[in-house]
DSSP file (Angstrom, degrees, kcal/mol; ACC not computed):
  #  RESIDUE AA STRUCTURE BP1 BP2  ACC     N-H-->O    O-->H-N    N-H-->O    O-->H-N    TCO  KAPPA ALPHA  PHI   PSI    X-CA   Y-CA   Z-CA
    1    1 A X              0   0    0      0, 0.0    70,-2.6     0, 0.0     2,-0.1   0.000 360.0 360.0 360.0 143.6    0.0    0.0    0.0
    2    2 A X  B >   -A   70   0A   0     68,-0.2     3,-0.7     1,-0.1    68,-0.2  -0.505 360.0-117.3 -93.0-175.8    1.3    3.3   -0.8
    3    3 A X  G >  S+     0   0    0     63,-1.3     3,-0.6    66,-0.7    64,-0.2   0.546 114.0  66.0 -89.0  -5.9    1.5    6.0    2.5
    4    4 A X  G 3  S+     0   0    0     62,-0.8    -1,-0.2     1,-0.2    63,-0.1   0.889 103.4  51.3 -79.0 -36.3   -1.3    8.6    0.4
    5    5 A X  G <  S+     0   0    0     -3,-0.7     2,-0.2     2,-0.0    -1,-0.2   0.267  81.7 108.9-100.2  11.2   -3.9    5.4    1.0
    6    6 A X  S <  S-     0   0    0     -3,-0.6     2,-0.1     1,-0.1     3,-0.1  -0.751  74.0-126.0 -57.6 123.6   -3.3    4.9    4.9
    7    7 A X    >   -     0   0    0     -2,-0.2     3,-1.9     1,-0.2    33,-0.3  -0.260  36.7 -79.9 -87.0 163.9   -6.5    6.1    6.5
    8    8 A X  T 3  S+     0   0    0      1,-0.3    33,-0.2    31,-0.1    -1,-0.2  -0.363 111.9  11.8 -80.9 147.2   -6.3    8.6    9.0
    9    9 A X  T 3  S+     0   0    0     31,-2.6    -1,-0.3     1,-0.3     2,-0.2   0.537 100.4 115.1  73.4  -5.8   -5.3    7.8   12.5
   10   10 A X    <   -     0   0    0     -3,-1.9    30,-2.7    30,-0.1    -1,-0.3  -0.739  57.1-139.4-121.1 151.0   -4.2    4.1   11.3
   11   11 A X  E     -B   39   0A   0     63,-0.3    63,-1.2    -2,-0.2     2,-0.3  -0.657  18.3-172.2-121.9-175.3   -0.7    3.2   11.6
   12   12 A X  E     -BC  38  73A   0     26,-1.8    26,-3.8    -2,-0.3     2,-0.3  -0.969  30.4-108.5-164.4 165.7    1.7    1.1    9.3
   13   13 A X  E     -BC  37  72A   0     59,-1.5    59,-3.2    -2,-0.3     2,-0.5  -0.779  38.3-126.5-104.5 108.5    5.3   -0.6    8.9
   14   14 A X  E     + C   0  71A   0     22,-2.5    21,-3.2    19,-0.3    57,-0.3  -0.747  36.0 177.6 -67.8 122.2    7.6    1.6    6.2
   15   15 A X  E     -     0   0A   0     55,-1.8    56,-0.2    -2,-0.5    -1,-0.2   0.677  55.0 -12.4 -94.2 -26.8    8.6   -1.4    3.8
   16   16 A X  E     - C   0  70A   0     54,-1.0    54,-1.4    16,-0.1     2,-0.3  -0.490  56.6-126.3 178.7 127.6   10.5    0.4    1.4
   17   17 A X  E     - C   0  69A   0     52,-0.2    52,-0.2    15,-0.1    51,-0.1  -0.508  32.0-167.1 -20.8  86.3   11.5    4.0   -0.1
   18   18 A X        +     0   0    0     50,-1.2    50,-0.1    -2,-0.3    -1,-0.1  -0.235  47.5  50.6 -76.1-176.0   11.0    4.7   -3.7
   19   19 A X        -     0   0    0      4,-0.1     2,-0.2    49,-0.1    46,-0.0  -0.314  69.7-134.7  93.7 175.7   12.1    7.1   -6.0
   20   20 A X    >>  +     0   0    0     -2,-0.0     3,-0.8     0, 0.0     4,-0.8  -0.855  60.1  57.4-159.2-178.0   16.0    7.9   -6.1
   21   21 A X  H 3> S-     0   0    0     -2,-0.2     4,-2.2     1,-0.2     5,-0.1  -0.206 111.0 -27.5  83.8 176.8   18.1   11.0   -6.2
   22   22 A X  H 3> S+     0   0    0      2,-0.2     4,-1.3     1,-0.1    -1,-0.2   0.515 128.7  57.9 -74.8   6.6   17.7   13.7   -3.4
   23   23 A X  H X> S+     0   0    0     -3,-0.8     4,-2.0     2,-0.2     3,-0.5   0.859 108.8  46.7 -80.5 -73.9   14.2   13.2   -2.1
   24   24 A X  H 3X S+     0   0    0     -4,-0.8     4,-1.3     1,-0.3     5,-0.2   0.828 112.2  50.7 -64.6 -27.8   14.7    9.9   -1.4
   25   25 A X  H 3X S+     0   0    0     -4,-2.2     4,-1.2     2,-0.2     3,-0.3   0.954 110.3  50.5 -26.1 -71.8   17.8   10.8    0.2
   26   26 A X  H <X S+     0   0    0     -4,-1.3     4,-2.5    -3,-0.5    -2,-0.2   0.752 103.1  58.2 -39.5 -54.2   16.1   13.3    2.2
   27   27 A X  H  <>S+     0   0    0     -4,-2.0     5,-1.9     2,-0.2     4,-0.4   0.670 105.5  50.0 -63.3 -25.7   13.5   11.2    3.3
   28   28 A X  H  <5S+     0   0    0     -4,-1.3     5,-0.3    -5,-0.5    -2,-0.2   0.713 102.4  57.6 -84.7 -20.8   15.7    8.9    4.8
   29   29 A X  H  <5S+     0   0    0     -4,-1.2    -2,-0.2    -5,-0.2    -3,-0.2   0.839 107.8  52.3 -64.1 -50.6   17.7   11.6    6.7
   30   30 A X  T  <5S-     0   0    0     -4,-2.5    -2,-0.1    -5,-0.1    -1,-0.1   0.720 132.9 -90.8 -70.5 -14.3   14.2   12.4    8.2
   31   31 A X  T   5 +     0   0    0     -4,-0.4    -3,-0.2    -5,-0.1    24,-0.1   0.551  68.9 154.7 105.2  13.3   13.7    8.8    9.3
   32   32 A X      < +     0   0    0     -5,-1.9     4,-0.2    -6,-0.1    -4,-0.1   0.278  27.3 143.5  -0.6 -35.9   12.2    7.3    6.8
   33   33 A X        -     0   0    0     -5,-0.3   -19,-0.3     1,-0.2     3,-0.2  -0.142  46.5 -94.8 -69.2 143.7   13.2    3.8    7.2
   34   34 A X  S    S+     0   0    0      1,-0.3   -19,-0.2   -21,-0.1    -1,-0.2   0.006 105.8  27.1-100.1-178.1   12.3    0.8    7.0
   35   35 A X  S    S+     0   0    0    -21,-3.2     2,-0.3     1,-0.5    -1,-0.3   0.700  99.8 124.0  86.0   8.1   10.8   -1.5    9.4
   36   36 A X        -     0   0    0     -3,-0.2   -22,-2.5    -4,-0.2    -1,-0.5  -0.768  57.0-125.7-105.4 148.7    9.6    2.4   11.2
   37   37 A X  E     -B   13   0A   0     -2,-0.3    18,-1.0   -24,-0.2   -24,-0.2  -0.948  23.2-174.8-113.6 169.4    6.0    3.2   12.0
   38   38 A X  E     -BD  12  54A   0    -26,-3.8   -26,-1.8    -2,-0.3     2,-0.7  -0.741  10.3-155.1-135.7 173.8    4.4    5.9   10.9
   39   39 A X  E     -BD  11  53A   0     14,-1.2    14,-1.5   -28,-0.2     2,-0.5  -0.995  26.2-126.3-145.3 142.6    0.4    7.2   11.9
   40   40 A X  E     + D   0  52A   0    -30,-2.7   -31,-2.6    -2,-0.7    12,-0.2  -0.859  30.5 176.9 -97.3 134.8   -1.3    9.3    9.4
   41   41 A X  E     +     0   0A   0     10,-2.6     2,-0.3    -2,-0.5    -1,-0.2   0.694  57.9   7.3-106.5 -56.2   -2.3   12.2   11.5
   42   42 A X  E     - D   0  51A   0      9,-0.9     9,-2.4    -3,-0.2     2,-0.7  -0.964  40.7-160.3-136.6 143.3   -3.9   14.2    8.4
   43   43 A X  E     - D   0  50A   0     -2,-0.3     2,-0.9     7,-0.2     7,-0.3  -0.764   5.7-165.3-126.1 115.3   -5.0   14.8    5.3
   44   44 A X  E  >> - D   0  49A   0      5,-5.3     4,-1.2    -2,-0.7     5,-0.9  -0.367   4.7-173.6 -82.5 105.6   -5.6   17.9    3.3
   45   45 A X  T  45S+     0   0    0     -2,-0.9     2,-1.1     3,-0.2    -1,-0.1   0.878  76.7  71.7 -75.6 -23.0   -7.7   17.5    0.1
   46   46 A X  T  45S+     0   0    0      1,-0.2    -1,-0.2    -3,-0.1    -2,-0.1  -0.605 114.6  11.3 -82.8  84.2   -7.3   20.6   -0.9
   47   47 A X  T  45S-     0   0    0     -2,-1.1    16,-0.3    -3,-0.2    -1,-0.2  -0.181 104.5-108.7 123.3 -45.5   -3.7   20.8   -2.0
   48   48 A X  T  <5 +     0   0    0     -4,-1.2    15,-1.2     1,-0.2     2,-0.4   0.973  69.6 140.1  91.6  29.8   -3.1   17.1   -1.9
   49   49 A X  E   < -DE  44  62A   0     -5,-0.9    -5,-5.3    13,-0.3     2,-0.4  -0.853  32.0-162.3-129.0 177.3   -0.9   16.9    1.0
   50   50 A X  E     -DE  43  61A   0     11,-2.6    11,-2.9    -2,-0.4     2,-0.4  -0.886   8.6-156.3-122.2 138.0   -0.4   14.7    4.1
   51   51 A X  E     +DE  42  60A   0     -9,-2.4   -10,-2.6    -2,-0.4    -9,-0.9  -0.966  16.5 172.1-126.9 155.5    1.2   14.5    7.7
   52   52 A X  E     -DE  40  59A   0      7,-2.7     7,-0.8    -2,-0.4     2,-0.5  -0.983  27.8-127.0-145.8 149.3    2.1   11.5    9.4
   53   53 A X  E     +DE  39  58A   0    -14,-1.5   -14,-1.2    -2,-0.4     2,-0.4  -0.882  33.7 159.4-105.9 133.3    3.9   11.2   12.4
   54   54 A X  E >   +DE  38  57A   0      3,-2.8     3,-2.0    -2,-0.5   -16,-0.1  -0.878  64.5  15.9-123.8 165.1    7.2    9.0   12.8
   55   55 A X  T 3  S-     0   0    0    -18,-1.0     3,-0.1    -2,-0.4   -17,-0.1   0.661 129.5 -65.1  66.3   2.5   10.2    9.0   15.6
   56   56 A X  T 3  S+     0   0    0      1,-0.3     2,-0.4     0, 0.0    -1,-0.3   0.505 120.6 112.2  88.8  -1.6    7.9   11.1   17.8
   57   57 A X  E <   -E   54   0A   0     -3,-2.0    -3,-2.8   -27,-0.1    -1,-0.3  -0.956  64.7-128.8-121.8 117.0    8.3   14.2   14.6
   58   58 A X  E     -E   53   0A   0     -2,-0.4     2,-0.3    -5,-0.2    -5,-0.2  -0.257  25.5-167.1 -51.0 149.0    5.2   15.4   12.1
   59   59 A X  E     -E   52   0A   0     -7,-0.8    -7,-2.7    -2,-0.1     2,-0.2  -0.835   8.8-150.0-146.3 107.7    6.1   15.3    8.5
   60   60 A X  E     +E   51   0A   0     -2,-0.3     2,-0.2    -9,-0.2    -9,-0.2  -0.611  19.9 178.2 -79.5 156.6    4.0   16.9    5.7
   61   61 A X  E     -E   50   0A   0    -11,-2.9   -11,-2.6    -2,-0.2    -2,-0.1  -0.954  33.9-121.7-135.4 137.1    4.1   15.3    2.4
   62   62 A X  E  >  -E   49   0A   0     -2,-0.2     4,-1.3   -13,-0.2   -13,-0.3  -0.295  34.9-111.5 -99.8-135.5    2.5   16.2   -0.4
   63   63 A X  T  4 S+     0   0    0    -15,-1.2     4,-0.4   -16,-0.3    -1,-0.1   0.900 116.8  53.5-108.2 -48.1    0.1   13.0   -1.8
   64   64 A X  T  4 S+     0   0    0    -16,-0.3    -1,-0.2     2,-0.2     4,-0.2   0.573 109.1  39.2 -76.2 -15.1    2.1   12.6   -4.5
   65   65 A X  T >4 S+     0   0    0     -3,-0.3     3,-2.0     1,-0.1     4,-0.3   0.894 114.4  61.3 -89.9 -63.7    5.8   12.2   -2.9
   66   66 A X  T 3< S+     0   0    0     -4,-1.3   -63,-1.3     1,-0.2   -62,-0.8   0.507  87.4  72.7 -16.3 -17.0    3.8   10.1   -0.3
   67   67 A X  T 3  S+     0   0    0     -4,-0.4    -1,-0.2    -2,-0.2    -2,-0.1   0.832  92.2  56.2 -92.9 -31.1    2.9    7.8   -3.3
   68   68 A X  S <  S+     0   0    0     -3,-2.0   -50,-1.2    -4,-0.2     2,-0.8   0.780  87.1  78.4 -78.7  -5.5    6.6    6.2   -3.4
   69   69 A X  E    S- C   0  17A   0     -4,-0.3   -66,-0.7   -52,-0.2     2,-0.5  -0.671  71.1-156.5 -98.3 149.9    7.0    4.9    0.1
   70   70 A X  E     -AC   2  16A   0    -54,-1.4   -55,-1.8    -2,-0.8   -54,-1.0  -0.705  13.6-175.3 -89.2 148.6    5.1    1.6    0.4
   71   71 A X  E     - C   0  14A   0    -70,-2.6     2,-0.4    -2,-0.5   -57,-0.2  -0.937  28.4-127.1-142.7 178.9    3.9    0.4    4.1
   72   72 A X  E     - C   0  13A   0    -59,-3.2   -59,-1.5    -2,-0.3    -2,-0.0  -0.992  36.9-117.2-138.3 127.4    2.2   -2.5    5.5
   73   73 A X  E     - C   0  12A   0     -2,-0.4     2,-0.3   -61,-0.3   -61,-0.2  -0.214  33.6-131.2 -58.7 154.3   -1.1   -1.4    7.6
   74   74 A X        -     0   0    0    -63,-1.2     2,-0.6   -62,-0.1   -63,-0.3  -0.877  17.9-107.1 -73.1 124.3   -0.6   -2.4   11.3
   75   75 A X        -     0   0    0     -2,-0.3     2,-0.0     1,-0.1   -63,-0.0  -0.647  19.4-132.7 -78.9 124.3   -3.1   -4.2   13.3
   76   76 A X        -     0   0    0     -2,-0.6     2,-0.3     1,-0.1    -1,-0.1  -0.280  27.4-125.9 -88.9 138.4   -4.8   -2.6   15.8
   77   77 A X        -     0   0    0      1,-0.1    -1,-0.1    -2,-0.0     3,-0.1  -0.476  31.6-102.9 -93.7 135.1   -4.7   -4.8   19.1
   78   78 A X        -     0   0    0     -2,-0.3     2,-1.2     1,-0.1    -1,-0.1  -0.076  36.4-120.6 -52.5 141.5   -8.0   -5.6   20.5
   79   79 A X        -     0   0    0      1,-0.1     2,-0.1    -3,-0.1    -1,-0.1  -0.670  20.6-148.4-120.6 122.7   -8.8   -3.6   23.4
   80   80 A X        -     0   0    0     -2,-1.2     2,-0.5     1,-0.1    -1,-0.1  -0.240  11.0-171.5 -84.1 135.4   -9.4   -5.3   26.7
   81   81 A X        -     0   0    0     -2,-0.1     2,-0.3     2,-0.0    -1,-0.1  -0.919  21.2-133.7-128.2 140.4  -11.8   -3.8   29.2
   82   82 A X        -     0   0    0     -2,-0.5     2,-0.5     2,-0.0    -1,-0.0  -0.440  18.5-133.5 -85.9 159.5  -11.9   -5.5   32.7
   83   83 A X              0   0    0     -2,-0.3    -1,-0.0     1,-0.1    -2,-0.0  -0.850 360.0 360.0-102.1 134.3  -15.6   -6.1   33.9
   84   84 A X              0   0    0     -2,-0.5    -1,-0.1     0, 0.0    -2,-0.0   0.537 360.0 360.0 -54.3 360.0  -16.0   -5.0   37.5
């Protein structure tokens, strides 16, 4: 799945970088790597951009630099409530 289609609030496993050159550079300098999670915080439809939080640090993107890194959705672990 690329990171543009992560629904918001949901978190995911970076599996790998695309793209080449200094963006992808860049993006690995910011922490980027993979084997990280990342949580889509937001998304703006107007403008086409994104932020997701990794490392404890927000990152905007816009949808379309977001379309080379791939991730692998997380599962969210069921959430136990004790009974009195």
């Amino acid at each position: 799945m690329d990171l543009d289609q992560l629904p918001r609030n949901r978190s995911a496993r970076l599996r790998a970088i695309g793209g080449e050159g200094g963006f992808r550079r860049r993006l690995l300098e910011l922490g980027f790597l993979p084997g990280t999670t990342v949580r889509m915080v937001r998304r703006v439809e107007i403008g086409g951009v994104i932020e997701v939080e990794l490392r404890g640090c927000h990152v905007s993107l816009s949808a379309h630099e977001a379309r080379i890194v791939q991730v692998d959705p997380v599962q969210a672990e069921p959430v136990q409530v004790e009974k009195p």
